[in-house]
DRENPALO-716180 format. One record per residue (C-alpha): residue number from 0; y, z, x. Coordinates in nm, 4 decimals, decimal comma, m for minus. Layout:
# DRENPALO-716180
+------+----------+----------+----------+
! resi !        v !        w !        u !
+------+----------+----------+----------+
!  NUM !        Y !        Z !        X !
...
+------+----------+----------+----------+
***
This chain:
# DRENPALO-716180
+------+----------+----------+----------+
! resi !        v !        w !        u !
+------+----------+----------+----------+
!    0 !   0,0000 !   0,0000 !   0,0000 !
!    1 !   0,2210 !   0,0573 !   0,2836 !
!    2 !   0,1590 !  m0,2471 !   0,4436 !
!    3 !   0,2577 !  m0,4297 !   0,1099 !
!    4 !   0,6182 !  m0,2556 !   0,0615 !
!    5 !   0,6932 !  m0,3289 !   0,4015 !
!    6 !   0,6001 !  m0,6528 !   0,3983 !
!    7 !   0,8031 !  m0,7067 !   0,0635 !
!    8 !   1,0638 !  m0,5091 !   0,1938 !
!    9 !   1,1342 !  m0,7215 !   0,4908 !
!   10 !   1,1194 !  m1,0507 !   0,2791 !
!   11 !   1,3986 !  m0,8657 !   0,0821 !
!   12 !   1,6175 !  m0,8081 !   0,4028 !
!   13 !   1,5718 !  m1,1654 !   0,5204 !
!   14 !   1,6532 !  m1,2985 !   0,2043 !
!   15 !   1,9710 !  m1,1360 !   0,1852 !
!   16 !   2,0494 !  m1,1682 !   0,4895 !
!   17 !   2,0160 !  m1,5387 !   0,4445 !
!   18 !   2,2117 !  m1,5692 !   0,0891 !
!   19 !   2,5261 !  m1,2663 !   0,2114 !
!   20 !   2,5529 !  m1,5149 !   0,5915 !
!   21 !   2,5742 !  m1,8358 !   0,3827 !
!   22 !   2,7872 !  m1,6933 !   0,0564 !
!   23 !   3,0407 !  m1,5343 !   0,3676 !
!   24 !   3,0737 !  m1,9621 !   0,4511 !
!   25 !   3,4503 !  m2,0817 !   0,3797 !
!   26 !   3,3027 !  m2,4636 !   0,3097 !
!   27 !   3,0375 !  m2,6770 !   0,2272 !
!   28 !   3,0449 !  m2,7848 !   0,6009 !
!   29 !   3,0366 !  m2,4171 !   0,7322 !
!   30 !   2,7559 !  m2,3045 !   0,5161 !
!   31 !   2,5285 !  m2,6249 !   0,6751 !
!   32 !   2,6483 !  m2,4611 !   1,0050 !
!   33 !   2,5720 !  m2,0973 !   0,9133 !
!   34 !   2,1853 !  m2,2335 !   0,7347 !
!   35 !   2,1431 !  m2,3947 !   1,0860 !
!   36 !   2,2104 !  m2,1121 !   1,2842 !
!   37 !   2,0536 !  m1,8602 !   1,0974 !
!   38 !   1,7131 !  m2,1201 !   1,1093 !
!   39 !   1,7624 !  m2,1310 !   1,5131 !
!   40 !   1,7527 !  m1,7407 !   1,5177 !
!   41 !   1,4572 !  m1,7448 !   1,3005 !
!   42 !   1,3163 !  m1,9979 !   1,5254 !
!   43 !   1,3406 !  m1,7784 !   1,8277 !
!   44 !   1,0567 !  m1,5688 !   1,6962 !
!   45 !   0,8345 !  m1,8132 !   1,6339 !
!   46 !   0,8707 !  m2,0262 !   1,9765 !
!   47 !   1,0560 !  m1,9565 !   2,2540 !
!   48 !   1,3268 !  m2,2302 !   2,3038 !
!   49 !   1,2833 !  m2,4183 !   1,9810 !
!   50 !   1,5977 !  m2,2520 !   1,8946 !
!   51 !   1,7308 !  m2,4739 !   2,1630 !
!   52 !   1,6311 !  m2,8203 !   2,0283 !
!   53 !   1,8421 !  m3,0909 !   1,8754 !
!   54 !   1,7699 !  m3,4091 !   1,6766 !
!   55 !   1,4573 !  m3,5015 !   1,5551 !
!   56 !   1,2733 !  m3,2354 !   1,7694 !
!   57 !   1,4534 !  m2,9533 !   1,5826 !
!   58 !   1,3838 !  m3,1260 !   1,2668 !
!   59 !   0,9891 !  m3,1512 !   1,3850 !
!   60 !   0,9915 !  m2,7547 !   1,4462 !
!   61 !   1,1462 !  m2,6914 !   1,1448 !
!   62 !   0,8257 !  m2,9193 !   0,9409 !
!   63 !   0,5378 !  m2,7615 !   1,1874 !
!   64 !   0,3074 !  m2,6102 !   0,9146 !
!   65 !   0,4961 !  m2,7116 !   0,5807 !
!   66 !   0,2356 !  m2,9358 !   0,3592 !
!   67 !   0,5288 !  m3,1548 !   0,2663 !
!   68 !   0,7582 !  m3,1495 !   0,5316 !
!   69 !   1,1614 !  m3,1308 !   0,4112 !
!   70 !   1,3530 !  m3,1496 !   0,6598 !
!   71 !   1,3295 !  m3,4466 !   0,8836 !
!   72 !   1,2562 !  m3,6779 !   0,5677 !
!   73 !   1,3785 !  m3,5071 !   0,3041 !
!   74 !   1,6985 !  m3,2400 !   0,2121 !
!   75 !   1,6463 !  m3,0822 !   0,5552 !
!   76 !   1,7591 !  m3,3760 !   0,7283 !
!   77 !   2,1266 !  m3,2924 !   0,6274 !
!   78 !   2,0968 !  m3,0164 !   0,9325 !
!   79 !   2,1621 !  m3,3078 !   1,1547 !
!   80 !   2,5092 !  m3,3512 !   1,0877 !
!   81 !   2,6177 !  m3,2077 !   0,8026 !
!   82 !   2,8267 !  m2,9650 !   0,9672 !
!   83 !   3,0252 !  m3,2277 !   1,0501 !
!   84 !   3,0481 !  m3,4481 !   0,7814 !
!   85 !   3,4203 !  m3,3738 !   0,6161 !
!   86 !   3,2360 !  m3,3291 !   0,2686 !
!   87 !   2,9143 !  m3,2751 !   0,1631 !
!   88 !   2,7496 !  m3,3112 !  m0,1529 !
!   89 !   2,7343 !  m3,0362 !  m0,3365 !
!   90 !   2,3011 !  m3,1180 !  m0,4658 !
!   91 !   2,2245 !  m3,2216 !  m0,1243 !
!   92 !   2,3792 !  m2,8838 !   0,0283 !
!   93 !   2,1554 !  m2,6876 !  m0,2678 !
!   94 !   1,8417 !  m2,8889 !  m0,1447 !
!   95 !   1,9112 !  m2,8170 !   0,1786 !
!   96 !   1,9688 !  m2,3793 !   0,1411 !
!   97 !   1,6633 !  m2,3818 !  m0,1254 !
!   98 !   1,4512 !  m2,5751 !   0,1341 !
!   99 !   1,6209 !  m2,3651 !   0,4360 !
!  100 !   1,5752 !  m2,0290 !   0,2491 !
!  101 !   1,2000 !  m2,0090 !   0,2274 !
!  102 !   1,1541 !  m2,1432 !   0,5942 !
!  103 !   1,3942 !  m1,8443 !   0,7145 !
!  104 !   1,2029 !  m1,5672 !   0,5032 !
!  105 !   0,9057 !  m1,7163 !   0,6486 !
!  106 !   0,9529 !  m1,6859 !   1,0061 !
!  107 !   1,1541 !  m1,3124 !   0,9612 !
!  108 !   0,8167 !  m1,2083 !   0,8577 !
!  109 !   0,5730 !  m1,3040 !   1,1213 !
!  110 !   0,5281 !  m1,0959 !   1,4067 !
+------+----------+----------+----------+
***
């Protein structure tokens, strides 16, 4: 039982951690940014110096294990320069933090 409410109590952190860091985002722009860096930091747990990757490579870490995949083909692919783009649709940018959300809550928990 302990092992449960821990384990549901960390997805809880990570999940707000993930939705307060993205809400706190001025822009559309900024909260692409702010998905992206909190994905690297996640990253960091699961490999050492995929955090570190850009392009298609990042994109490729991101997909490792995911039936579907999402993020090179799919709303994930926005990461690549969406944080640059001077707007960003508003369906895409929901694709993107649904899509981002459950890969960050994901790698929080492991280890």
């Amino acid at each position: 039982a302990l092992w449960h409410w821990r384990k549901a109590r960390r997805r809880r952190l990570a999940a707000r951690l993930f939705d307060d860091t993205v809400a706190a985002a001025a822009s559309p722009a900024e909260q692409v940014a702010a998905i992206s860096a909190l994905l690297r930091r996640a990253a960091r747990r699961i490999e050492p110096g995929a955090d570190t990757l850009e392009g298609e490579a990042w994109l490729g870490v991101l997909d490792r294990g995911l039936p579907q995949g999402g993020f090179a083909q799919g709303p994930g692919a926005l990461l690549r320069d969406g944080a640059f783009r001077p707007t960003v649709d508003a369906q895409a940018l929901e694709a993107l933090r649904t899509l981002a959300r459950l890969r960050f809550i994901d790698w929080m928990q492991l280890r």
